[in-house]
N, C-alpha and C positions, 0 to 999 in steps of 0.2 A: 236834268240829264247832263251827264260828263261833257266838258267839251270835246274829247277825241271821238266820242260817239256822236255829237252834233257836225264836226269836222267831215266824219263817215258820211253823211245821210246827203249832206252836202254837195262833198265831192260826187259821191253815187249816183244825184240828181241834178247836177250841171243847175242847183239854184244858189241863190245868194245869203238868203236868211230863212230865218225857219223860226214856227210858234210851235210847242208841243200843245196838244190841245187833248180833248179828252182821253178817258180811260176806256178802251172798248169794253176789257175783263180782264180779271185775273187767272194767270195762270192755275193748272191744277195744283191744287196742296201746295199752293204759294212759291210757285218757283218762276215766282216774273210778271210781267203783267202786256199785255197789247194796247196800243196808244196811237191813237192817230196824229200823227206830223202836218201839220199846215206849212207849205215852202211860199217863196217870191222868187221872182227871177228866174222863171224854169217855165214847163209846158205846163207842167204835173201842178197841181194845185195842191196835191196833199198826198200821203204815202202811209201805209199803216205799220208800224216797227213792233216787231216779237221782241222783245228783253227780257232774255230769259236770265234767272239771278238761283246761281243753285244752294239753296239754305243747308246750313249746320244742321239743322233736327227742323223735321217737316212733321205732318200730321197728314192722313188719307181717311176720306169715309170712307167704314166699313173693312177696316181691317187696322192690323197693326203697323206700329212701325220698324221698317226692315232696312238694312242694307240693299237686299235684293230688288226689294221696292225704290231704291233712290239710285241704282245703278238700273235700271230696268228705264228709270225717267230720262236720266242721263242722257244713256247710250239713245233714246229715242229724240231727245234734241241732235246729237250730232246726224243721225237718221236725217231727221228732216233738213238740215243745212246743209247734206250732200243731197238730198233729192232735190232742191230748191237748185242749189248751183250745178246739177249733170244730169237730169232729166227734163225734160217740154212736152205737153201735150198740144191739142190740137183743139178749134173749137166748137168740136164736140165734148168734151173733157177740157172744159174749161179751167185755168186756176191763174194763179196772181202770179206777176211776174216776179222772179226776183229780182233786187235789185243791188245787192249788196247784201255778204253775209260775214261776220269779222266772231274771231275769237276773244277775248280779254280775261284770260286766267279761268276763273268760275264765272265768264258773267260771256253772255253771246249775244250779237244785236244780227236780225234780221230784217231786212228794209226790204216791203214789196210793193206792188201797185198795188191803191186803194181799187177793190172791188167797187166800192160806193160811186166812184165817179166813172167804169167802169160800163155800166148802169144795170150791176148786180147788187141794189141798195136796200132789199127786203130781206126781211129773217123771216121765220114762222117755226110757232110754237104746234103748230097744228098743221095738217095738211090736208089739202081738196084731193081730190083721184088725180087731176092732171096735176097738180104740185110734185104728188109722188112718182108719177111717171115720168115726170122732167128728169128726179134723181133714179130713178132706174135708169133712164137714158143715158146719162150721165157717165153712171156705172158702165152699163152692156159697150160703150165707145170708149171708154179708161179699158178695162178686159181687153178689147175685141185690140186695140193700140198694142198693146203690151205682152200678146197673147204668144207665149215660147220666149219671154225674154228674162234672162235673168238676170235675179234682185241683186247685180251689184251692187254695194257701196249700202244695201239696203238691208234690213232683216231677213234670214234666209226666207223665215215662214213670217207673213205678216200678221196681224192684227193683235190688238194689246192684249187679248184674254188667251193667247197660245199659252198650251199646256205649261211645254218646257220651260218658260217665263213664271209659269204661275205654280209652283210648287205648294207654296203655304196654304191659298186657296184649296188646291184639291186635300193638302190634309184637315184641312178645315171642316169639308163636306160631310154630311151625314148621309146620305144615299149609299151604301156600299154596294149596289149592283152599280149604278154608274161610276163610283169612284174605278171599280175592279175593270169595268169595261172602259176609261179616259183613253187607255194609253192605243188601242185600238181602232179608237172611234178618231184618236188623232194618225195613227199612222194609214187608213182606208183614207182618210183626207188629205194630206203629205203624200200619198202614191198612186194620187188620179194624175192618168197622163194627161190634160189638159193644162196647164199650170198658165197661170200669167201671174202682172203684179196688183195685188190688192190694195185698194185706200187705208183699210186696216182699223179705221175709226169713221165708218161713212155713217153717223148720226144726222138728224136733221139740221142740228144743229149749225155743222160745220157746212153745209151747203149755203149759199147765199142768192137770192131768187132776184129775177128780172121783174120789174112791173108786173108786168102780165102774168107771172110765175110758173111761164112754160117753157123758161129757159134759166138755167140754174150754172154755177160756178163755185168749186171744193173749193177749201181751205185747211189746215193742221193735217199733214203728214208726217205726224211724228213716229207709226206703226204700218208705213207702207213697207211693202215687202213680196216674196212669193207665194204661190197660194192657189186655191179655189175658189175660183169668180165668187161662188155664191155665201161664200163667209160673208163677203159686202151685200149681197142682195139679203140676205136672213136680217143683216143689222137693221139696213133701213127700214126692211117691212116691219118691224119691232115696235111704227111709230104709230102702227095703226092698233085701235081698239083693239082689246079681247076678244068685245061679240061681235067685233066686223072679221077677226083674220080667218077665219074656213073662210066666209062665203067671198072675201075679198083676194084671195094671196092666190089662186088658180090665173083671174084674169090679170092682175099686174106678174105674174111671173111669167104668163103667154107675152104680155107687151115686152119683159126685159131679153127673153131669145129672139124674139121677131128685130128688135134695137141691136141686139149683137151680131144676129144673122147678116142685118145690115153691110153692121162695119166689119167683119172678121175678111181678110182674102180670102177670096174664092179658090187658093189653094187648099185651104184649110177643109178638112171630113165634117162639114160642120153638123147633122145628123149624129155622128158619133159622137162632137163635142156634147149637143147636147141633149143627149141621155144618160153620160155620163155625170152632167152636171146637174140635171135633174135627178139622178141618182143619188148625187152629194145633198143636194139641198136638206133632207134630214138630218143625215150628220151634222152638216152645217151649223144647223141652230140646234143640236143635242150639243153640238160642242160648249156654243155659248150657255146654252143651258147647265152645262156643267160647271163653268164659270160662275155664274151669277149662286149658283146654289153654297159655293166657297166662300164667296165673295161677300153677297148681301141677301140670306134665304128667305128675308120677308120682301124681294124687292115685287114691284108690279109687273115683270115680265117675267114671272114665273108664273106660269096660268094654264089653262087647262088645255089649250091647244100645244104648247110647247110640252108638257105632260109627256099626250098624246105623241108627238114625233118622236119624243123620247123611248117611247116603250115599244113604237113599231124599229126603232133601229137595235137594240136590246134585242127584240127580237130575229130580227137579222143576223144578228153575229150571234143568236142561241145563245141567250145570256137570262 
């Protein structure tokens, strides 16, 4: 690591010395990698740093390679370095702190609190009923925070598979009822009046779990932005089985309004909010479905339930 970047991490952490220690992962399509920082002389015992490093010629699964695609990644690093330094949630909507965000021509360093020491130090590759319902909670307190504010500094419309983002994909697609009906299925979702900001990529992934794993803390907003609550709710339940999502997606979607009703003001119609956003919820994942079918048509979340949503919103808009 450069030493102006060690200089940074430093000064940012009021410590003395610093071990670079492991690799957490690498970046998508090799543009950086995350690394946890080990400090002395400070409270913080360790810090985890985004280096992001933006390549000459990259490579993406499941498509080619574009300009649009490396200005699309770009512009989503700078994304996330203003949401990091001019946004804070709360802890319900847990995330890392920042702690220092610096530019250096093609190359960005992002210093946050370790989650790990945090005592959000579990991942999973799978998830229990309450696992998921942590991140539905999650979500319905990121929405219910955010809800009427707008995505400065952010994506107008958030999440990484937005249409207008994704051009190559939809010509990609073979479906020409859903190709012909995209631009619809995205402006019904752009013109629900409920709007708040999206995580934009709420994978299981990017959530990080408590011991007990009934309390959960995001990480990677590189695709936050404006939106429909349930773009994020469609994503996570994505994580669950095939032949668990009918009999499973009715009751974790009662848990993520009853979570929002929660936290939303009580100024707020929330009734209205949410029939209108149980209204989107279709859309919601036809969207992503539209995506994926661009993107990668033999992926495994293309399945018979998403099918199915697909062809009741089709018919909706009599198509």
């Amino acid at each position: 690591m450069k030493q102006e970047y060690q200089d940074l991490i430093l000064q940012a952490c009021g410590a003395t010395a610093l071990r670079v220690g492991e690799k957490i992962q690498t970046l998508w399509s090799g543009y950086g990698q995350i690394v946890r920082v080990h400090l002395e002389g400070c409270e913080q015992p360790s810090v985890v740093v985004k280096h992001v490093m933006f390549p000459k010629q990259c490579k993406r699964p499941g498509g080619s390679n574009t300009d649009l695609s490396h200005m699309r990644k770009v512009r989503s690093y700078h994304v996330e370095t203003y949401w990091y330094q001019n946004y804070s949630t709360n802890d319900g909507c847990r995330m890392p702190a920042c702690l220092a965000a610096h530019s250096y021509g093609d190359e960005h360093l992002i210093v946050l609190e370790d989650l790990d020491v945090a005592g959000f130090n579990q991942r999973r590759t799978s998830v229990t009923d309450a696992e998921i319902r942590a991140c539905l909670s999650w979500l319905a307190n990121f929405h219910a925070l955010f809800l009427g504010v707008s995505p400065e500094g952010l994506w107008p419309i958030g999440t990484y598979w937005h249409l207008e983002t994704r051009p190559d994909e939809l010509e990609a697609m073979d479906d020409a009822q859903l190709k012909a009906a995209a631009g619809k299925i995205d402006r019904v979702l752009n013109e629900c009046r409920f709007k708040t900001i999206v995580h934009g990529d709420a994978k299981l992934a990017n959530f990080c779990f408590s011991g007990s794993g009934r309390s959960v803390a995001a990480v990677d907003f590189q695709y936050v932005g404006g939106g429909c609550g349930m773009k994020d709710v469609i994503y996570i339940l994505e994580e669950i089985e095939e032949k668990q999502l009918e009999k499973r997606v009715p009751g974790l979607l009662d848990h993520y309004f009853t979570e929002l009703r929660a936290s939303v003001s009580k100024q707020v119609d929330f009734n209205a909010l949410e029939k209108e956003w149980r209204d989107m919820f279709a859309f919601a994942w036809t969207d992503f479905h539209r995506f994926l079918l661009g993107w990668m048509p033999g992926h495994r979340k293309i399945n018979r339930y998403t099918k199915q949503l697909t062809k009741e919103v089709l018919r909706k808009l009599k198509l």
